[in-house]
C-alpha positions as YAML, in Angstrom:
chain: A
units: angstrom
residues:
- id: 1
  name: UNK
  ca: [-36.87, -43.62, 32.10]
- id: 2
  name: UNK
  ca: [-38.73, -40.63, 33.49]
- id: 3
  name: UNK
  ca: [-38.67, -37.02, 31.37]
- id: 4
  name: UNK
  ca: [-36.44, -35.66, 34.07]
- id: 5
  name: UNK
  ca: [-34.27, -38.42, 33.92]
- id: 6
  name: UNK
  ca: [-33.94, -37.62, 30.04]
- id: 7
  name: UNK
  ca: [-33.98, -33.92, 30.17]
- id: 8
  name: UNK
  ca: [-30.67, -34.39, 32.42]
- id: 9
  name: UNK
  ca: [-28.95, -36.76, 30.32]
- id: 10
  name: UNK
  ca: [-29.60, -35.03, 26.81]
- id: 11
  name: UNK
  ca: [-28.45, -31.57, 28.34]
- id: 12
  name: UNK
  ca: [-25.62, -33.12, 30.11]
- id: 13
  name: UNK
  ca: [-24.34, -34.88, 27.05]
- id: 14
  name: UNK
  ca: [-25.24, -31.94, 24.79]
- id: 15
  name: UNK
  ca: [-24.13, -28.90, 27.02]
- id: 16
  name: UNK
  ca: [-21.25, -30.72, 29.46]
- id: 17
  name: UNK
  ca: [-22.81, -27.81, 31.59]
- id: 18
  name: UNK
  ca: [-20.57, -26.98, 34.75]
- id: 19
  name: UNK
  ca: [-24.22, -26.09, 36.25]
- id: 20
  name: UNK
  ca: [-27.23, -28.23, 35.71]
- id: 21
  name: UNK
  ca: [-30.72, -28.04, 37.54]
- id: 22
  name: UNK
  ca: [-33.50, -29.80, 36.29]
- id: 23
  name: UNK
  ca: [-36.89, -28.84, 38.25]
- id: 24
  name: UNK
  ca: [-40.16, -29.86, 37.77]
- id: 25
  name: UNK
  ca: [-42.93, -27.67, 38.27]
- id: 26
  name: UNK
  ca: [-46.07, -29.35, 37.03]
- id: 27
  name: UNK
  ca: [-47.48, -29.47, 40.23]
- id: 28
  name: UNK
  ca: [-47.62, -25.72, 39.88]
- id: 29
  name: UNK
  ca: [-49.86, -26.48, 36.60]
- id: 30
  name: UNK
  ca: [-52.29, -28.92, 37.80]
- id: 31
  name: UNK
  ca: [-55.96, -28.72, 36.05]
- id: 32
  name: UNK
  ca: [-53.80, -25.81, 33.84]
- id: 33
  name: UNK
  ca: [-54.07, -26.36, 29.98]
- id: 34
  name: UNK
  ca: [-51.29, -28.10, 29.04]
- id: 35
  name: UNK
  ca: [-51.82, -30.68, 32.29]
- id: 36
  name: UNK
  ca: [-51.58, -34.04, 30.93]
- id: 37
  name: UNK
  ca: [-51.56, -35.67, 34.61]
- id: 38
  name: UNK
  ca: [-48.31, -37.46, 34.62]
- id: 39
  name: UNK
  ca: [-46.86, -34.63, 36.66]
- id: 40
  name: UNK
  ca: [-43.88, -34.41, 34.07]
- id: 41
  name: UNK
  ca: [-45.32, -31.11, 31.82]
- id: 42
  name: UNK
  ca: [-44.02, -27.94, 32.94]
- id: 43
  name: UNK
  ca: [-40.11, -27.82, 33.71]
- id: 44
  name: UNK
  ca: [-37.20, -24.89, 34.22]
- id: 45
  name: UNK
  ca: [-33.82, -25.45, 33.85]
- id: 46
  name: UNK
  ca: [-30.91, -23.66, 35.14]
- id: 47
  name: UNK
  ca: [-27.86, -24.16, 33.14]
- id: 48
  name: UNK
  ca: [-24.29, -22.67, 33.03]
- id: 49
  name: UNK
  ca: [-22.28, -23.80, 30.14]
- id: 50
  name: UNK
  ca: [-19.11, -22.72, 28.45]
- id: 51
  name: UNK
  ca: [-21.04, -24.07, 25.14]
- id: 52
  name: UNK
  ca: [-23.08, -20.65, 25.72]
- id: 53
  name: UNK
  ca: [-20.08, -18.42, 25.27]
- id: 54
  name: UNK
  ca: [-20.75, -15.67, 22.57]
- id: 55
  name: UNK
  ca: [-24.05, -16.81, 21.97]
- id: 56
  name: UNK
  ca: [-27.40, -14.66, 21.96]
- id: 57
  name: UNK
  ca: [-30.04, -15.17, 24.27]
- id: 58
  name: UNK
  ca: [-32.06, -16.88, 21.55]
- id: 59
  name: UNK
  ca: [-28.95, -19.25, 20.02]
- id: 60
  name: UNK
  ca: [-28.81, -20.58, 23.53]
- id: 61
  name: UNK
  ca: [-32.39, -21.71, 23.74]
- id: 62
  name: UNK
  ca: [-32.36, -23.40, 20.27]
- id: 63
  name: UNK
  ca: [-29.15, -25.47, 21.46]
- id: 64
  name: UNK
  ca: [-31.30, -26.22, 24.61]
- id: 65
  name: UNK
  ca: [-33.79, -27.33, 22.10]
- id: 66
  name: UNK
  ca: [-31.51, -28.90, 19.55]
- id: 67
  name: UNK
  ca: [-30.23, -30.52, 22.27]
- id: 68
  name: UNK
  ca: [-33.53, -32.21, 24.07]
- id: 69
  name: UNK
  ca: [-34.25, -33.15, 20.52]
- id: 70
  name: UNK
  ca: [-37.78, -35.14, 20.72]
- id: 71
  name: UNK
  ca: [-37.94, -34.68, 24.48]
- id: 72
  name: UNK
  ca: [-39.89, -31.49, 23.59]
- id: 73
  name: UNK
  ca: [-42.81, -33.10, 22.19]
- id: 74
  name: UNK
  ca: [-43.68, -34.80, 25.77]
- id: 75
  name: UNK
  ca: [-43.41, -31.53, 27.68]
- id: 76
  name: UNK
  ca: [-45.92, -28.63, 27.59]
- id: 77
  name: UNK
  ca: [-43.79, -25.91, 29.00]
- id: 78
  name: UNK
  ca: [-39.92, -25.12, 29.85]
- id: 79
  name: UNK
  ca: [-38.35, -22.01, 31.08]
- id: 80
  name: UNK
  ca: [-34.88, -21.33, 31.16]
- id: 81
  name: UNK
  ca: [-32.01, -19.42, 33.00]
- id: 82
  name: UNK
  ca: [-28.69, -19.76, 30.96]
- id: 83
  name: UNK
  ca: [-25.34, -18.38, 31.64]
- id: 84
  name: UNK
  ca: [-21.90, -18.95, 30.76]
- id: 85
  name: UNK
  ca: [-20.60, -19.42, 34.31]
- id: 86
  name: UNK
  ca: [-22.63, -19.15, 37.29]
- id: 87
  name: UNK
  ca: [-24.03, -15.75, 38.25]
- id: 88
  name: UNK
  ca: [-23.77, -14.31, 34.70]
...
């Protein structure tokens, strides 16, 4: 199963997100530290999720995290846009 394919499962099953991007932007990296060639290092994610409600900035990436689980020791880089409901 590729990362992507996990990264979208984990925060799918983790979040129930009502928005869920998953974008890969190693190609961005290439010959960048952190390049390990598979073209699967650097990602962003856009997420909206109820789950996010009432939640600082920072709680919100640790239940990203939390919810990716070992996932994060395969990638080198993820950045995140997180909202509630889309547009937040």
């Amino acid at each position: 199963m590729s990362i992507e394919a996990v990264i979208r499962a984990r925060l799918q099953d983790g979040l129930s997100p009502s928005r869920l991007n998953v974008i890969n932007e190693s190609g961005k990296h290439a010959g960048h530290a952190g390049d390990d060639g598979s073209g699967e290092s650097h990602w962003h994610v856009v997420i909206a999720s109820a789950a996010f409600a009432g939640k600082s900035r920072i709680a919100r990436h640790r239940m990203v995290h939390a919810a990716l689980g070992d996932v994060m020791e395969r990638i080198h880089a993820l950045s995140m846009d997180l909202s509630v409901e889309e547009g937040e």
